[in-house]
Backbone as numpy.savetxt, mean C-alpha at the origin, in Angstrom:
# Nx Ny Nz CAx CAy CAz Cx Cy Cz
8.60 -2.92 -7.74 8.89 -2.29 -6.45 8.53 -0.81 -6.54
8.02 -0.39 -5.78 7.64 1.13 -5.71 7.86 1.69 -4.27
8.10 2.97 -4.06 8.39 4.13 -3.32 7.39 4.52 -1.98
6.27 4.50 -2.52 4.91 4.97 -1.48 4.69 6.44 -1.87
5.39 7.25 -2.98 5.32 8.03 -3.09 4.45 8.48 -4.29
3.27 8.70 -3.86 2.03 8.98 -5.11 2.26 10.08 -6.21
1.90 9.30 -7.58 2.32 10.02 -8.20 1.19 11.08 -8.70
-0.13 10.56 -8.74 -1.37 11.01 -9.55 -2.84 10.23 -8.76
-3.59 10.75 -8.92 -4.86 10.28 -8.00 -5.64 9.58 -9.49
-5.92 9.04 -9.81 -7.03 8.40 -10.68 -8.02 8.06 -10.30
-9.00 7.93 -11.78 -10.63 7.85 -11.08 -10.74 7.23 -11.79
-11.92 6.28 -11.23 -12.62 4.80 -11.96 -13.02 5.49 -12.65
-13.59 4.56 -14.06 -13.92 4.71 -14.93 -15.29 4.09 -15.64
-14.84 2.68 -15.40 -15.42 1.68 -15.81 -15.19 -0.04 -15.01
-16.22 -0.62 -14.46 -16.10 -1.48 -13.44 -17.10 -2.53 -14.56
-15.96 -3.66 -14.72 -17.33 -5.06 -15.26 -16.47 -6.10 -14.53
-17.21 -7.45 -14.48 -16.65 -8.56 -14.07 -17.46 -9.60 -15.11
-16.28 -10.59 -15.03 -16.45 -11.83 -15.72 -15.65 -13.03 -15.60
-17.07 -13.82 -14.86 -16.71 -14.83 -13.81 -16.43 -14.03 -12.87
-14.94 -14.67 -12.28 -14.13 -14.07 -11.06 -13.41 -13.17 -11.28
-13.20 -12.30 -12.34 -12.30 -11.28 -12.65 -12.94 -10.19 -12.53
-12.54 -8.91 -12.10 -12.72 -7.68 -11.90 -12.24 -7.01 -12.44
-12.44 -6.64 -13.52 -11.63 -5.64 -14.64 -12.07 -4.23 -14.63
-11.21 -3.17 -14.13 -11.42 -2.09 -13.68 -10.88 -1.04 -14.40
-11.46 0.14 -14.91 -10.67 1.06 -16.26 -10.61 2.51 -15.48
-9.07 2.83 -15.33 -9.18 4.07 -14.47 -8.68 5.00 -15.36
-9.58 6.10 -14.91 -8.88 7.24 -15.87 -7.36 7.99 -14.93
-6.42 8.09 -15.87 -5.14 8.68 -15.46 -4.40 9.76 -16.60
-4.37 11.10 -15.87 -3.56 11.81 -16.88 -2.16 11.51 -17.08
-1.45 11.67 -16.08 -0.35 11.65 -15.47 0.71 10.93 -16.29
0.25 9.79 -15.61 0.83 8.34 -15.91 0.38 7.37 -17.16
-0.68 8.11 -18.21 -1.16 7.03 -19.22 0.10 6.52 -19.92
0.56 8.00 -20.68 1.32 8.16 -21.94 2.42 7.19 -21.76
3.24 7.50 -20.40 4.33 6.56 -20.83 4.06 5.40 -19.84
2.83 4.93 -19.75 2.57 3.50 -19.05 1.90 2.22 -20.31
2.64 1.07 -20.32 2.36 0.34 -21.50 1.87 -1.00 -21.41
1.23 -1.81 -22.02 0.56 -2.86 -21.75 1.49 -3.74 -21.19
1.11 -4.49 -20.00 1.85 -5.26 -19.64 2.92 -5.17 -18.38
3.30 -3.52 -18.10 3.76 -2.85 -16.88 2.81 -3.17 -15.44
3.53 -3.18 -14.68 2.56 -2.65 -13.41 2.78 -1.16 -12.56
1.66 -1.04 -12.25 0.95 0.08 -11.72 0.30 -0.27 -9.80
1.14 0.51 -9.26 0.13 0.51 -7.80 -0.84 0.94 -7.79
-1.71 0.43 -7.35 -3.17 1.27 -7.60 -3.95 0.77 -5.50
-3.96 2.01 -5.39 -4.14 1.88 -4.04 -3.22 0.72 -3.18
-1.87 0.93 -3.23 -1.01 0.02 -3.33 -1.18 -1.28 -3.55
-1.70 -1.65 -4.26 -1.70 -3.23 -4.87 -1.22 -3.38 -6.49
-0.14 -3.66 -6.25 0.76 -4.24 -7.57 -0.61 -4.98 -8.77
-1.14 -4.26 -9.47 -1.55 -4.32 -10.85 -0.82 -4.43 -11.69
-1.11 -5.45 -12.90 -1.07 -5.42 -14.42 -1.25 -4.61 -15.32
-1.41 -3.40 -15.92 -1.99 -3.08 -17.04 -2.04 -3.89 -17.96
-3.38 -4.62 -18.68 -3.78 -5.44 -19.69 -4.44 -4.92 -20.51
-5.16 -3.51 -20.59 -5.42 -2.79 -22.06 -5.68 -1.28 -21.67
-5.34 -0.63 -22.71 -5.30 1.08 -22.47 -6.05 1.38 -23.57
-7.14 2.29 -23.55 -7.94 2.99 -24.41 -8.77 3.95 -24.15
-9.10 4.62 -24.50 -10.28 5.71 -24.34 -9.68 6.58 -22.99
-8.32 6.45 -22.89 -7.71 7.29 -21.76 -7.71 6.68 -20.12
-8.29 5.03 -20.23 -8.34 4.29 -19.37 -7.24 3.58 -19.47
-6.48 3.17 -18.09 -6.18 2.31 -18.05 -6.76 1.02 -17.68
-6.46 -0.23 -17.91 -7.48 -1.38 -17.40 -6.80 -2.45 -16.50
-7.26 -3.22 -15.27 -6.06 -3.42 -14.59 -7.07 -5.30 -14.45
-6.92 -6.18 -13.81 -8.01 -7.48 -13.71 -7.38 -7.94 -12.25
-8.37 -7.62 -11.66 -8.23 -8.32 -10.13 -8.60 -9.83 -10.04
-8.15 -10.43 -9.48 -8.30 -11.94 -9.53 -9.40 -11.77 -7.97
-9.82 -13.12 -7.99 -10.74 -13.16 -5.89 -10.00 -12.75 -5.32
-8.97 -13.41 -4.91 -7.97 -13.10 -3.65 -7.98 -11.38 -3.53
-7.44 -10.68 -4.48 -6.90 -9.19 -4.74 -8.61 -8.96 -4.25
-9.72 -9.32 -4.51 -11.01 -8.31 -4.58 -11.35 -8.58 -2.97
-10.83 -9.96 -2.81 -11.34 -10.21 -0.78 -10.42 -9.38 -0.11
-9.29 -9.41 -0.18 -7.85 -9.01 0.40 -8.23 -7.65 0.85
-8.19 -6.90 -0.04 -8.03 -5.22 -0.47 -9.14 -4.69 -0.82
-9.72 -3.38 -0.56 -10.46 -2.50 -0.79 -10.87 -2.21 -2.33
-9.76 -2.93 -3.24 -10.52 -2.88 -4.92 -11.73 -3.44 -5.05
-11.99 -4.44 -4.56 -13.08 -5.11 -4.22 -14.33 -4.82 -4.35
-14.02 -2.99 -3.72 -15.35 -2.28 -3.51 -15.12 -0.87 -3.37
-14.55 -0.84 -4.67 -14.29 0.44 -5.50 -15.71 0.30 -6.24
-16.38 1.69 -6.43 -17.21 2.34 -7.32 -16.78 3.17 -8.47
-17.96 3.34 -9.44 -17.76 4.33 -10.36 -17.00 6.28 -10.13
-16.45 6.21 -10.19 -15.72 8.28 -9.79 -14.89 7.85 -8.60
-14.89 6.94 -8.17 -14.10 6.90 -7.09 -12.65 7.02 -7.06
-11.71 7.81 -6.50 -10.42 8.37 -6.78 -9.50 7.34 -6.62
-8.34 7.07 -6.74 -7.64 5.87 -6.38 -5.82 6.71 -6.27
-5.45 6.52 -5.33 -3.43 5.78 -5.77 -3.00 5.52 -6.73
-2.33 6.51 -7.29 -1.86 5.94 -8.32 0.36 5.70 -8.61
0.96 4.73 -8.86 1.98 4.99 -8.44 2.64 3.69 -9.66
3.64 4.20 -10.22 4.19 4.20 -11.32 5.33 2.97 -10.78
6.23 1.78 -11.25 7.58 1.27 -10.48 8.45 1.96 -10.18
9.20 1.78 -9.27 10.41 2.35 -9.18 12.19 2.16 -10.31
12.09 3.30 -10.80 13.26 3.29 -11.67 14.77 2.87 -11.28
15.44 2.39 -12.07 17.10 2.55 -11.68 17.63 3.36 -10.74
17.03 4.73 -11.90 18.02 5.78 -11.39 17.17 6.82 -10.67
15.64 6.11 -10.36 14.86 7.10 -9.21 15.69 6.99 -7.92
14.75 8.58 -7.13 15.16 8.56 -5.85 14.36 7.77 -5.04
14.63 7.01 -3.99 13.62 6.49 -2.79 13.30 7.80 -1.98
12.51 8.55 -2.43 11.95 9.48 -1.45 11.26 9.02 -0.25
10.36 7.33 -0.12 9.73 7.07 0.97 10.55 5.70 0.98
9.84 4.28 0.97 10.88 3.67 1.46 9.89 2.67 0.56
11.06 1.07 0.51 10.46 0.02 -0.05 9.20 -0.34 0.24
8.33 -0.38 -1.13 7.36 -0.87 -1.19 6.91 -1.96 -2.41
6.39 -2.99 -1.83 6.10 -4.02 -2.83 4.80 -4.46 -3.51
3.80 -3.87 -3.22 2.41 -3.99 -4.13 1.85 -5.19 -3.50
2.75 -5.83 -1.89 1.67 -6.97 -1.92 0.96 -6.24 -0.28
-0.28 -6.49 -0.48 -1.38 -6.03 0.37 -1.34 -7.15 1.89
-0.91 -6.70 3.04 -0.44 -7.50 4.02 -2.45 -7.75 4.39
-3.34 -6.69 4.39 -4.30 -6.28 5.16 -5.04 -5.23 5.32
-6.09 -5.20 5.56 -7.08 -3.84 5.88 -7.02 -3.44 7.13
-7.45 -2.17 7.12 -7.71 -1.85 8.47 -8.40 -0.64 8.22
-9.52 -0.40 9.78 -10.51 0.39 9.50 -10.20 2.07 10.49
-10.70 2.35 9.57 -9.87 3.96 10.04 -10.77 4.24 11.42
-10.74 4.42 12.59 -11.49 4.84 14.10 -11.92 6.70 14.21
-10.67 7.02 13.51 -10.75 8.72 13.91 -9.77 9.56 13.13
-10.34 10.80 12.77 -9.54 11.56 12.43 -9.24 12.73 13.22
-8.12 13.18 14.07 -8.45 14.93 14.51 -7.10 15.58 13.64
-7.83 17.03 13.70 -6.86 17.82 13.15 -5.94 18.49 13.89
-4.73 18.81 13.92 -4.25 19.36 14.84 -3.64 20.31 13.62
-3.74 22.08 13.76 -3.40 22.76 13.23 -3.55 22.38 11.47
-2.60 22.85 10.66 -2.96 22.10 9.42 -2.59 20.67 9.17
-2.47 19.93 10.20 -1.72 18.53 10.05 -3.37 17.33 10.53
-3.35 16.36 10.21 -4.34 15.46 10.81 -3.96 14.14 11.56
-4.12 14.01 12.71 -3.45 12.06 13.37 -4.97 11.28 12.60
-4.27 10.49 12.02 -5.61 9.25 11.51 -5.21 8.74 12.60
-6.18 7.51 13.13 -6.34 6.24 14.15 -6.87 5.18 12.88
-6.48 3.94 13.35 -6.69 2.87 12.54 -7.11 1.58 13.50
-7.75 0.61 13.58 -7.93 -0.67 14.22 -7.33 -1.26 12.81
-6.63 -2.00 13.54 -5.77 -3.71 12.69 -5.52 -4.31 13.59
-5.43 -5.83 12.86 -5.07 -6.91 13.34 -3.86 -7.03 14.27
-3.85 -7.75 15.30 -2.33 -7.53 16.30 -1.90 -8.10 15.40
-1.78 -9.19 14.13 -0.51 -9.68 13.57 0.04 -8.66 12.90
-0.22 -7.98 12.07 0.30 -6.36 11.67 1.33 -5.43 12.63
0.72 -6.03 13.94 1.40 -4.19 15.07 2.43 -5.14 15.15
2.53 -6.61 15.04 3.54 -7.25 15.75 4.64 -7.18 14.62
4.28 -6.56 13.45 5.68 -5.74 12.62 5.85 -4.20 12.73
5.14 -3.64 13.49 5.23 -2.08 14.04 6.19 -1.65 14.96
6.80 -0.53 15.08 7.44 0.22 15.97 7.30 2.05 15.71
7.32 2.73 16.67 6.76 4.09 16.64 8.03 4.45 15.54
7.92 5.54 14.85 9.06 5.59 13.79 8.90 5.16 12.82
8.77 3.75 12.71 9.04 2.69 11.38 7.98 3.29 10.49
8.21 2.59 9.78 7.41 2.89 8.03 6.48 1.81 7.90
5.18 2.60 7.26 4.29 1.61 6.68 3.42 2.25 5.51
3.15 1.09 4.32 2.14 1.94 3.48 0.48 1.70 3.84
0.17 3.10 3.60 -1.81 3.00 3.73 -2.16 3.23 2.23
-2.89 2.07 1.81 -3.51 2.67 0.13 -2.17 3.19 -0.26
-1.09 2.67 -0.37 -0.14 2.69 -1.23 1.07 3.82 -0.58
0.42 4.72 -0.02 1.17 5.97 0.90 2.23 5.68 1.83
3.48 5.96 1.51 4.77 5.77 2.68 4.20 6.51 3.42
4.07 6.22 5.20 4.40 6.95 5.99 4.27 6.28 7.16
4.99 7.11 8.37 5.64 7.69 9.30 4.87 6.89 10.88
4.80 6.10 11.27 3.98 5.31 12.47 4.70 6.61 13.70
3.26 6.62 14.00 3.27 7.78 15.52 3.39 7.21 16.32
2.59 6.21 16.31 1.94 5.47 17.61 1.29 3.88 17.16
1.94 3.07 18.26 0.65 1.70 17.90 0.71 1.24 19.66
-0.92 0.67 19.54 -1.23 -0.21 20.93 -1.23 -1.47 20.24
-2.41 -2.33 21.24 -2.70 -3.76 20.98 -3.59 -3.99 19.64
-4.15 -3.28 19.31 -4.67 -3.19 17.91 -5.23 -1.87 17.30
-3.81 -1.42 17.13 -4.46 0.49 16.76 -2.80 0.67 16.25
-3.36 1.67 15.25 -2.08 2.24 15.20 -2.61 4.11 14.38
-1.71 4.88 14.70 -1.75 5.99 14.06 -0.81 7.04 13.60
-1.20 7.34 12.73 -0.01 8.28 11.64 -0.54 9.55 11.58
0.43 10.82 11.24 0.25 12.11 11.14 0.29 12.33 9.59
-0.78 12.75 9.06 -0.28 12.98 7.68 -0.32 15.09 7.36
0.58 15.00 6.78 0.83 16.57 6.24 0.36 17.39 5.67
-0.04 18.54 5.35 -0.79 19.30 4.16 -0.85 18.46 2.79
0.84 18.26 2.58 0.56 17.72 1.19 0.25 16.65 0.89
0.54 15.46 2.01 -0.37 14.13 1.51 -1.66 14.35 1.89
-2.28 14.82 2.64 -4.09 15.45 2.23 -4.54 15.89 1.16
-3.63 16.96 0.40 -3.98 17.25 -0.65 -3.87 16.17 -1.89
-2.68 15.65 -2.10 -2.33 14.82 -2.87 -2.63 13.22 -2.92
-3.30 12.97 -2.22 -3.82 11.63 -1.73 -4.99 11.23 -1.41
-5.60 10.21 -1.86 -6.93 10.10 -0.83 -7.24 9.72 0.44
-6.19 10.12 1.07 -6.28 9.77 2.39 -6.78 11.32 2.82
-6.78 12.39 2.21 -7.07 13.43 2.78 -8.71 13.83 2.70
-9.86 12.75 2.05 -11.03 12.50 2.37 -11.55 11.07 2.73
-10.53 10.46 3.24 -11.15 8.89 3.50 -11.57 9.44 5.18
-12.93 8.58 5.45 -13.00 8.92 6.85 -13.46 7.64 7.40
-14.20 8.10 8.72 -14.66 6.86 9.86 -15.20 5.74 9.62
-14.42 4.74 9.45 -15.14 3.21 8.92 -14.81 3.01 7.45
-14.02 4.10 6.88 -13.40 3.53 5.72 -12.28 2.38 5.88
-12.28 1.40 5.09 -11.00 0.27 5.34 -9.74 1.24 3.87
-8.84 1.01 4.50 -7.58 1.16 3.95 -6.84 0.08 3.85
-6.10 -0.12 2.43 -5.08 -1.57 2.02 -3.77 -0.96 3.06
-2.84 -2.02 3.81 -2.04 -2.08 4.60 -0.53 -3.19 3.76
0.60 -2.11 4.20 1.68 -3.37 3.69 2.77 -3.00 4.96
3.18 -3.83 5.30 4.16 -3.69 6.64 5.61 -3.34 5.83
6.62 -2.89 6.52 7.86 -2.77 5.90 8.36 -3.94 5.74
9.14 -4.29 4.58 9.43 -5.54 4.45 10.74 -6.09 5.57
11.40 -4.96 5.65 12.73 -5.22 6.25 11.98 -5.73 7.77
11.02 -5.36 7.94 10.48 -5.97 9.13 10.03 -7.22 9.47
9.54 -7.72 8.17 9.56 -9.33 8.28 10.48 -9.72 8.05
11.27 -9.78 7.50 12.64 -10.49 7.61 13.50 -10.27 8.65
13.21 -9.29 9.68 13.98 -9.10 11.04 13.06 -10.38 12.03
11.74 -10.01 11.46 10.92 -11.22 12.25 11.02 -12.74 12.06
11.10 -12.94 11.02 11.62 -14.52 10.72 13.08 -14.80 11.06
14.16 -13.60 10.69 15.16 -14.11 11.52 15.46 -14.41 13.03
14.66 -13.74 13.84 13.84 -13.39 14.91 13.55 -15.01 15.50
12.94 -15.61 14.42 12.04 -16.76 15.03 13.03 -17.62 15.11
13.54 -17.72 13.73 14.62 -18.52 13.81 16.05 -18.39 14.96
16.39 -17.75 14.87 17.46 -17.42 16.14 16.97 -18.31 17.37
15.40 -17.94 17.79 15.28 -18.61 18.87 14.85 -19.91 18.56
14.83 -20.83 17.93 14.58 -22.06 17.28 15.91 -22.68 17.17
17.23 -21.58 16.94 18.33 -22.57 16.56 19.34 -21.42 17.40
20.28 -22.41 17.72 21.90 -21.50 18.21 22.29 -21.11 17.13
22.91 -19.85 17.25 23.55 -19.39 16.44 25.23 -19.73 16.40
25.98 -20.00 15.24 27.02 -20.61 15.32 27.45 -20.30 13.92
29.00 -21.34 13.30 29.24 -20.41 12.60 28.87 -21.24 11.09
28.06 -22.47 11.16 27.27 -23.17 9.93 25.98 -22.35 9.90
25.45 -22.12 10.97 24.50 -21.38 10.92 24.33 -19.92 10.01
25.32 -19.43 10.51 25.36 -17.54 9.89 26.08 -18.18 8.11
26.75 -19.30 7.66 26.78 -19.65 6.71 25.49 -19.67 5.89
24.61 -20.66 6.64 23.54 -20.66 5.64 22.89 -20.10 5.45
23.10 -18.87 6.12 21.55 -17.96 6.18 22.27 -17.07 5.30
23.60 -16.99 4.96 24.22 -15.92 4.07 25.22 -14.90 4.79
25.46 -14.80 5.99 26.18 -14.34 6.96 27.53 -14.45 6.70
28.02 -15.48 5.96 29.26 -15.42 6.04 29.61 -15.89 4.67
């Protein structure tokens, strides 16, 4: 489980495949030393493995699904990445639950700047907005933040001096795809959602669901 809160930007390193695996070696200062074989690592928010560390790389193996799904897919050589460590015991939630699983892409429409701040625009899928509300939380490439605005298939966020600086969202531009994860608490408001109207609510009911 992780935060959305980036810890270090990493850069590819080294890209081979064999067969269907995508084994990808990123360089990380930050986070090498105390990251150990076998941990996971967000890496442009997608819950990675570390499976070998050397030469100051970490090495992570995307399966198909992870390379169709998500933007690892079609990562290049120098290319910067998300980098984001699990969440501890006794860390703070500075942004909000995040789980490393990749709901979706979506392609960035526009950037304007307003003063030192920037609104991204995004096109996604209506199944996505239909876990949106202005306010709520969502991660981009691994990043907690802040929903401004969503229509029928758009949505857009304000990001700050320091996630520009600290992120690669502060050079991704027009027609770049970004990995997408909805808040979780939002699907589970939605399935309870479905269910409610599928069944009366009563008092076997709020039993089984854990209610009582």
């Amino acid at each position: 489980m992780f935060t959305g809160i980036i810890e270090e930007l990493g850069k590819v390193g080294k890209i081979s495949k064999r067969k269907e695996i995508l084994n990808i070696g990123i360089k990380a200062k930050k986070i090498i030393s105390n990251t150990k074989i076998g941990e996971s690592v967000a890496v442009n928010g997608v819950c990675l493995t570390v499976v070998e560390k050397k030469e100051g790389l970490l090495f992570f193996d995307c399966i198909k699904e992870t390379q169709k799904f998500t933007n690892l897919g079609n990562l290049r050589l120098n290319e910067l990445v998300n980098l984001e460590r699990p969440l501890k015991t006794d860390s703070l939630l500075s942004g909000h639950i995040v789980l490393g699983h990749v709901d979706g892409m979506g392609r960035i429409l526009k950037k304007d700047k307003e003063g030192e701040e920037v609104n991204l625009y995004m096109e996604v899928d209506r199944e996505i907005v239909s876990y949106l509300i202005p306010n709520g939380s969502i991660a981009l490439d691994g990043v907690s933040l802040t929903i401004r605005d969503i229509g029928e298939n758009y949505l857009s966020v304000r990001l700050i001096p320091y996630t520009l600086r600290t992120t690669t969202l502060g050079f991704k531009k027009p027609g770049d795809y970004l990995n997408i994860e909805v808040d979780i608490l939002a699907k589970y408001i939605k399935k309870f959602l479905n269910i409610k109207e599928k069944k009366e609510i009563t008092e076997d009911f709020l039993k089984e669901h854990g209610f009582l």
